[in-house]
Backbone as a printed PyTorch tensor [residue, N CA C, xyz], in Angstrom:
tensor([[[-16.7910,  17.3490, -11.0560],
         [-16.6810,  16.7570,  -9.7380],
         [-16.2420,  17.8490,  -8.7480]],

        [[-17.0450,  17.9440,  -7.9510],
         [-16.6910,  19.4610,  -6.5790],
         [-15.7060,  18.1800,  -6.0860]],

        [[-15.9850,  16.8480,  -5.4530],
         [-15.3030,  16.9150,  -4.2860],
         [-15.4920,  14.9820,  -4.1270]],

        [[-14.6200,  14.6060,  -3.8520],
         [-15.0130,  12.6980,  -3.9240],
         [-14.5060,  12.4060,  -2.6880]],

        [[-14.3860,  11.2280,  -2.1730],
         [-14.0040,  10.4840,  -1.4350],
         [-13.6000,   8.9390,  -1.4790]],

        [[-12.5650,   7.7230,  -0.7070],
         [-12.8290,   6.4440,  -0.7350],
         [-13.3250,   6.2280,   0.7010]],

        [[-14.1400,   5.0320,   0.6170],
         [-14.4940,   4.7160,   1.7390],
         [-14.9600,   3.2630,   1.2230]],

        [[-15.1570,   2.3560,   2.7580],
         [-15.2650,   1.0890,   2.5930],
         [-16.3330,   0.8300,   2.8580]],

        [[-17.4480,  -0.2060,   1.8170],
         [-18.5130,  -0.6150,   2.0500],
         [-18.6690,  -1.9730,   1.9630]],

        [[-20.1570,  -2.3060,   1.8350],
         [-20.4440,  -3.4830,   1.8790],
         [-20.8890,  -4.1080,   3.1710]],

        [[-21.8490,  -5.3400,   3.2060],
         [-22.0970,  -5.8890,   4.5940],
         [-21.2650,  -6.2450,   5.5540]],

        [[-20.3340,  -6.8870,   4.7620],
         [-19.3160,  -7.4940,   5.7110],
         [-18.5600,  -6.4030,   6.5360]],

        [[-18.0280,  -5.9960,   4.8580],
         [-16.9310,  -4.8720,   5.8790],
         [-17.3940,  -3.8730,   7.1440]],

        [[-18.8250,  -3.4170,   6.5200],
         [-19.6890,  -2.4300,   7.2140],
         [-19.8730,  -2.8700,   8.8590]],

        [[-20.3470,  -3.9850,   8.6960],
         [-20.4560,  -4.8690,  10.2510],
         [-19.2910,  -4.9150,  11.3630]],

        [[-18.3480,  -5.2690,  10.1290],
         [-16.7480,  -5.6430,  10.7810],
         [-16.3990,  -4.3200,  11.7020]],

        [[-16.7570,  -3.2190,  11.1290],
         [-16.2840,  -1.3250,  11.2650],
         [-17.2460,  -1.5580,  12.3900]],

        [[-18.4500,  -1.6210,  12.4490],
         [-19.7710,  -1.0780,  13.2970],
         [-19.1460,  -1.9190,  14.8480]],

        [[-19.2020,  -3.3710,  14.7100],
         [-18.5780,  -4.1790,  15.8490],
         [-17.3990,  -3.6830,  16.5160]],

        [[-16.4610,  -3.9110,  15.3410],
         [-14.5870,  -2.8160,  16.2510],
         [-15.0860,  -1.7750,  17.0720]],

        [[-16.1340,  -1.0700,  16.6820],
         [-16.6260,   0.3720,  16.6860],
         [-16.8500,  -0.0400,  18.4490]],

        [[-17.3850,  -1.1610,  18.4760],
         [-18.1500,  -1.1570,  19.3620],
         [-17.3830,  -2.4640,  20.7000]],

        [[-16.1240,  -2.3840,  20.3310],
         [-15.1430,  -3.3220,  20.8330],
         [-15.5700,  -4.6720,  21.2560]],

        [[-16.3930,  -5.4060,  20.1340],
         [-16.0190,  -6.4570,  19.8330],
         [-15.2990,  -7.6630,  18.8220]],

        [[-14.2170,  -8.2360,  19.2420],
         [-12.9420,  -8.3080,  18.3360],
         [-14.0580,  -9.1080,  16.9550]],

        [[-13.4180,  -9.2260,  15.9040],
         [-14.0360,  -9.3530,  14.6860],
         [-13.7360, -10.0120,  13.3970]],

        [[-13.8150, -10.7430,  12.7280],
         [-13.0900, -11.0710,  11.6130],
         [-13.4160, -10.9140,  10.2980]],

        [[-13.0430, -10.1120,   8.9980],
         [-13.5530, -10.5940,   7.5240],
         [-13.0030, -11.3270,   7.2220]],

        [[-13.5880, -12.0800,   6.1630],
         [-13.3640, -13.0790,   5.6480],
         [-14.1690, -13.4730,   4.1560]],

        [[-13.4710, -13.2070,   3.0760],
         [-13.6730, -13.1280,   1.6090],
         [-12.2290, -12.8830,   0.5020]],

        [[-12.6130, -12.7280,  -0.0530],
         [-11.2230, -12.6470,  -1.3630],
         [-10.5010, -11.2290,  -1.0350]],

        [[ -9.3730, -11.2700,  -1.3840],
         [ -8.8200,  -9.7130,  -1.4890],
         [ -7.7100, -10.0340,  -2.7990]],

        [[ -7.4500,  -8.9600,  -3.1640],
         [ -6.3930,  -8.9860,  -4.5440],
         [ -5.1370,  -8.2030,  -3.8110]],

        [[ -4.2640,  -7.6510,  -5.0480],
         [ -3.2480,  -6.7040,  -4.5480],
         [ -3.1420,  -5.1800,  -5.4440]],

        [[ -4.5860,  -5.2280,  -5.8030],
         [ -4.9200,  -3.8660,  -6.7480],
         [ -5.0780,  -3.0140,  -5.4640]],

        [[ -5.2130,  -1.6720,  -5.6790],
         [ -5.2150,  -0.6010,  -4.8470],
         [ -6.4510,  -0.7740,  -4.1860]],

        [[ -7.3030,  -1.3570,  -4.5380],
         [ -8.9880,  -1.2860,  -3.7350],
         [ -8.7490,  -1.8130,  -2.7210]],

        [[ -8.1580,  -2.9770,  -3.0740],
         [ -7.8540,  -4.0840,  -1.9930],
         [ -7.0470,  -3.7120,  -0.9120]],

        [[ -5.9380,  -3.2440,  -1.3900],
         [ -4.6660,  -2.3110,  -0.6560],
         [ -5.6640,  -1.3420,   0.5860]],

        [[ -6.2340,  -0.8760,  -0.0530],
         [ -7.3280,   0.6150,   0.5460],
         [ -7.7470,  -0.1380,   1.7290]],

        [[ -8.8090,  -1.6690,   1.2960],
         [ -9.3530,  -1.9640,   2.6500],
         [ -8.6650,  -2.5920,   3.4440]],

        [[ -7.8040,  -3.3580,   3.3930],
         [ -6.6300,  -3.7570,   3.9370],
         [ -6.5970,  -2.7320,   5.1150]],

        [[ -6.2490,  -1.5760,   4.4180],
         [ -5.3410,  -0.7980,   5.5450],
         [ -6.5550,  -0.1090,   6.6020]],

        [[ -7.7750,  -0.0630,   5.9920],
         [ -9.1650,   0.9600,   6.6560],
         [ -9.3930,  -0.5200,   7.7080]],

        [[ -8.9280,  -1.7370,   7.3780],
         [ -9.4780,  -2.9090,   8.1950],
         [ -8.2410,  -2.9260,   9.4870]],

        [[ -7.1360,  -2.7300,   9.2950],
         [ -5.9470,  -2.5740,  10.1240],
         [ -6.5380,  -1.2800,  10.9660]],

        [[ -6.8320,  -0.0600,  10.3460],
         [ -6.8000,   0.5110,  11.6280],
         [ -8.2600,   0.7500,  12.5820]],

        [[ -9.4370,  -0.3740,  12.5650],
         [-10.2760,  -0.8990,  13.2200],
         [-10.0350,  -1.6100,  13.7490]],

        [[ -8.6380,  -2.6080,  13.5680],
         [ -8.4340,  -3.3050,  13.9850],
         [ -9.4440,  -5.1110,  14.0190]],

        [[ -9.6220,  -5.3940,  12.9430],
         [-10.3630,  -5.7310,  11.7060],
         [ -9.5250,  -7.0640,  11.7750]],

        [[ -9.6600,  -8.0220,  11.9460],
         [ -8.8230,  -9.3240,  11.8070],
         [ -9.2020,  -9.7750,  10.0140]],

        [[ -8.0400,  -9.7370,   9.4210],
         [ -8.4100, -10.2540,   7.6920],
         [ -7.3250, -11.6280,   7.6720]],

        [[ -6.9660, -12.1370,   8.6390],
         [ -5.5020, -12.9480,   8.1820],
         [ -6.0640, -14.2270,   7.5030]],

        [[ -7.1850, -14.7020,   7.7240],
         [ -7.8920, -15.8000,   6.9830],
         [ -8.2340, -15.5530,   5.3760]],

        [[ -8.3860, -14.4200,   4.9710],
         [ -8.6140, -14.0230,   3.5240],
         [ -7.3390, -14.6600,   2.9800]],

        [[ -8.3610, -15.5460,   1.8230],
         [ -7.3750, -15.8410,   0.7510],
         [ -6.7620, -14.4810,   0.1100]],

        [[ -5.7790, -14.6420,  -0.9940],
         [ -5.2070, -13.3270,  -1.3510],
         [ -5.0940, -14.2010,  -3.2370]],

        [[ -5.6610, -12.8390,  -3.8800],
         [ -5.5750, -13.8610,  -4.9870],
         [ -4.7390, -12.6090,  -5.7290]],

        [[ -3.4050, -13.5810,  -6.0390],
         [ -2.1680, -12.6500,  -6.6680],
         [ -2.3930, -12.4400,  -7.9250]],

        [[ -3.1960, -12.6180,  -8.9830],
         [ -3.3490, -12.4390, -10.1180],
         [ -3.7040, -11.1360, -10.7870]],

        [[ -3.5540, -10.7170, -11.8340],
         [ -3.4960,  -9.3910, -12.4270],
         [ -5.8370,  -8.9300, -12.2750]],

        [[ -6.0590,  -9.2220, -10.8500],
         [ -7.0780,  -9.0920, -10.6300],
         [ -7.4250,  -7.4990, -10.1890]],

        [[ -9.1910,  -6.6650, -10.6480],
         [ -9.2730,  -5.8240,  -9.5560],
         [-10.5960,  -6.0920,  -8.9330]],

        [[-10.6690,  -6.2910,  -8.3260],
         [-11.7210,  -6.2800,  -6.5040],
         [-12.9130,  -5.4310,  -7.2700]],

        [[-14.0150,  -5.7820,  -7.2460],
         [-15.3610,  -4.5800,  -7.1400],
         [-15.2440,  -2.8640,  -6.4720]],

        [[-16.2660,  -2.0560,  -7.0810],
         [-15.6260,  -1.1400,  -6.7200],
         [-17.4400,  -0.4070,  -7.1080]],

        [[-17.9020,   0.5850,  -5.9500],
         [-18.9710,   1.2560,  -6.5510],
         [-18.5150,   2.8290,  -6.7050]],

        [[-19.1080,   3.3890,  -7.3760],
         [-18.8840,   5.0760,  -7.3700],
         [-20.1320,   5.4040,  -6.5840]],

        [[-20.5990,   6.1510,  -6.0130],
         [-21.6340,   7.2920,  -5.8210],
         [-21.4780,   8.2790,  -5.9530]],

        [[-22.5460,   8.9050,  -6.5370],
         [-22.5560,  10.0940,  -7.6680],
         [-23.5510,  10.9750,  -6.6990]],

        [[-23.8380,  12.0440,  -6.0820],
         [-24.6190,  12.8530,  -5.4760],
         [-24.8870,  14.0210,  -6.4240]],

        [[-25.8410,  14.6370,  -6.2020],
         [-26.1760,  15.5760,  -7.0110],
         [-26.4240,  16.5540,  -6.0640]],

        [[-25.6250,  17.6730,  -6.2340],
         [-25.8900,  18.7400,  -5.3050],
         [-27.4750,  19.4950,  -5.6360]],

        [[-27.6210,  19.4000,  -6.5630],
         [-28.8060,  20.0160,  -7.3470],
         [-30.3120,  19.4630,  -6.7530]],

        [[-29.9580,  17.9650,  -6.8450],
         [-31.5540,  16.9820,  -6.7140],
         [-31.7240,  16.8100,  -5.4300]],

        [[-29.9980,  16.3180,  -4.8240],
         [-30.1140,  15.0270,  -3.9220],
         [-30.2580,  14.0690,  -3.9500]],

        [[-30.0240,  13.8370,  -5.4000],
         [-30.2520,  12.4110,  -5.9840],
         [-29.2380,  11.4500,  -6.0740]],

        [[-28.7290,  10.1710,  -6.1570],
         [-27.9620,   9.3660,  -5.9860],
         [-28.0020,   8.8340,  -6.8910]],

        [[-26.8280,   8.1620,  -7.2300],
         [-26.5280,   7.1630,  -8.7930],
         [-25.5450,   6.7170,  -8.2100]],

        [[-25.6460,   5.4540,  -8.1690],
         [-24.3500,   4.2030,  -7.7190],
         [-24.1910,   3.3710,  -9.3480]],

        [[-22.7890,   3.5300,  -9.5570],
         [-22.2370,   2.8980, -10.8370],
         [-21.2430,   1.6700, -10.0670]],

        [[-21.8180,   0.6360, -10.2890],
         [-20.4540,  -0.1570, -10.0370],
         [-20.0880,  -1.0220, -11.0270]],

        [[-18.8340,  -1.3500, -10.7500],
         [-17.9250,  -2.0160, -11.3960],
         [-17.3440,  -3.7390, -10.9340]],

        [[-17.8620,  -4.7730, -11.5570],
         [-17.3500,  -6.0980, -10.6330],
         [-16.8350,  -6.8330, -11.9930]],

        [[-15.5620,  -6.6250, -12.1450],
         [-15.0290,  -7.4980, -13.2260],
         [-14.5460,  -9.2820, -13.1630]],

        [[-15.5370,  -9.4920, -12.4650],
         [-15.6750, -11.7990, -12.1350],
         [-14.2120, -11.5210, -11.2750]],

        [[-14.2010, -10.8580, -10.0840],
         [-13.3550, -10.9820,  -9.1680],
         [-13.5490, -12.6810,  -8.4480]],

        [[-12.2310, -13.0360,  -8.4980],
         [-13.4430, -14.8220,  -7.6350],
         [-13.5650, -14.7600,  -6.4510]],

        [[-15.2360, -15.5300,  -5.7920],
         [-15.4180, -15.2400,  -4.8750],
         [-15.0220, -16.1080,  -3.8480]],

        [[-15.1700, -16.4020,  -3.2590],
         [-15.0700, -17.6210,  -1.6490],
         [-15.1690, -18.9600,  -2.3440]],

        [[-14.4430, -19.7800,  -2.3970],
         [-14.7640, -21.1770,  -2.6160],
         [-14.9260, -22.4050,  -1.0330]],

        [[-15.7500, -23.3720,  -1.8150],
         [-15.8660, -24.1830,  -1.0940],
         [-14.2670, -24.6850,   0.0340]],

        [[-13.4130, -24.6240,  -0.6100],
         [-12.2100, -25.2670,  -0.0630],
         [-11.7900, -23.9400,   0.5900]],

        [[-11.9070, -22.4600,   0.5050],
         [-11.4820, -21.5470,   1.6540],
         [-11.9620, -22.0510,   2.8260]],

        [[-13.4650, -22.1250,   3.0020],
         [-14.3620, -22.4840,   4.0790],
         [-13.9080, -23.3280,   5.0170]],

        [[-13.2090, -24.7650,   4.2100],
         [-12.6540, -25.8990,   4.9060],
         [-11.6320, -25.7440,   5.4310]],

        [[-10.7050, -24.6320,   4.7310],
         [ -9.5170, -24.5380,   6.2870],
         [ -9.4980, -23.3610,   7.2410]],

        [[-10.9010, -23.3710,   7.9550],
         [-11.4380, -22.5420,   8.6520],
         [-12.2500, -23.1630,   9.7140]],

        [[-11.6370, -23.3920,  11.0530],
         [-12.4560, -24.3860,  12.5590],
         [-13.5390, -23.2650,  12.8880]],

        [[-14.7920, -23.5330,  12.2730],
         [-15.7310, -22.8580,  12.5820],
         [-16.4490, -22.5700,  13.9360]],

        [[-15.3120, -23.7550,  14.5150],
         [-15.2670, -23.3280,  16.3600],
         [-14.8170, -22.1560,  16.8040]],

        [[-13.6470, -21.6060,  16.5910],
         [-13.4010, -20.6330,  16.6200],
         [-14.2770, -19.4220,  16.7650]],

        [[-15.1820, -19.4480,  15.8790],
         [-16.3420, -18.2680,  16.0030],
         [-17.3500, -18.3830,  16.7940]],

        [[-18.1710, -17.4090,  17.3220],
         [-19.5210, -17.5350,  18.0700],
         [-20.3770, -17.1030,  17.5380]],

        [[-20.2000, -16.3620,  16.0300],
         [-21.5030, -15.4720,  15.5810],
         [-20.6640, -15.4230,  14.2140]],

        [[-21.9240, -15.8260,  13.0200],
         [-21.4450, -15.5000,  12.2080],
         [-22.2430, -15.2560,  11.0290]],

        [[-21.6490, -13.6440,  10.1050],
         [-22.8030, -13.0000,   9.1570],
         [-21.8990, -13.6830,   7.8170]],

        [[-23.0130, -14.3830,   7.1170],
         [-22.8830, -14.8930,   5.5320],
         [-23.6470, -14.4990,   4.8240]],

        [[-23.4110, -13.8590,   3.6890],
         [-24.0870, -13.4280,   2.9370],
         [-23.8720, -13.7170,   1.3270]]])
């Protein structure tokens, strides 16, 4: 390994970053744990200023999905390894204590 990085992906989060980016206020909204992944976006969502206060928080000896990308200085080739150990996802009953008035636009995926 020359050289790694963390960084936060995914649709949601990706959108959430691109919008702040673009100063309009924003919200995620999905599972988070209290493993370090989680910890990580937490804090990359705080300083976008990233509204997460609706995320359930699931305290259990859980860890969050996680991809590697692998670059090849050689090819330029890419290899994404990920890792999703049945983190749980959104349930029906998160949804319900959520006034979907509140929002004007909203990405589900």
């Amino acid at each position: 390994c020359l050289d790694y990085r963390w960084q936060c992906g995914g649709n949601a989060a990706n959108n959430c970053t691109v919008l702040s980016l673009l100063g309009s206020p924003c919200e995620f909204f999905g599972t988070l744990g209290t493993d370090y992944q989680s910890t990580f976006l937490q804090n990359q969502m705080r300083k976008y200023g990233i509204d997460f206060s609706h995320c359930p928080r699931i305290e259990e000896d859980q860890v969050c999905p996680v991809s590697s990308v692998i670059l090849s200085v050689a090819s330029g080739s890419r290899t994404i390894v990920h890792y999703n150990p049945n983190f749980p996802e959104l349930t029906l009953e998160d949804f319900e204590k959520l006034d979907l008035n509140d929002y004007s636009w909203i990405h589900f995926e």
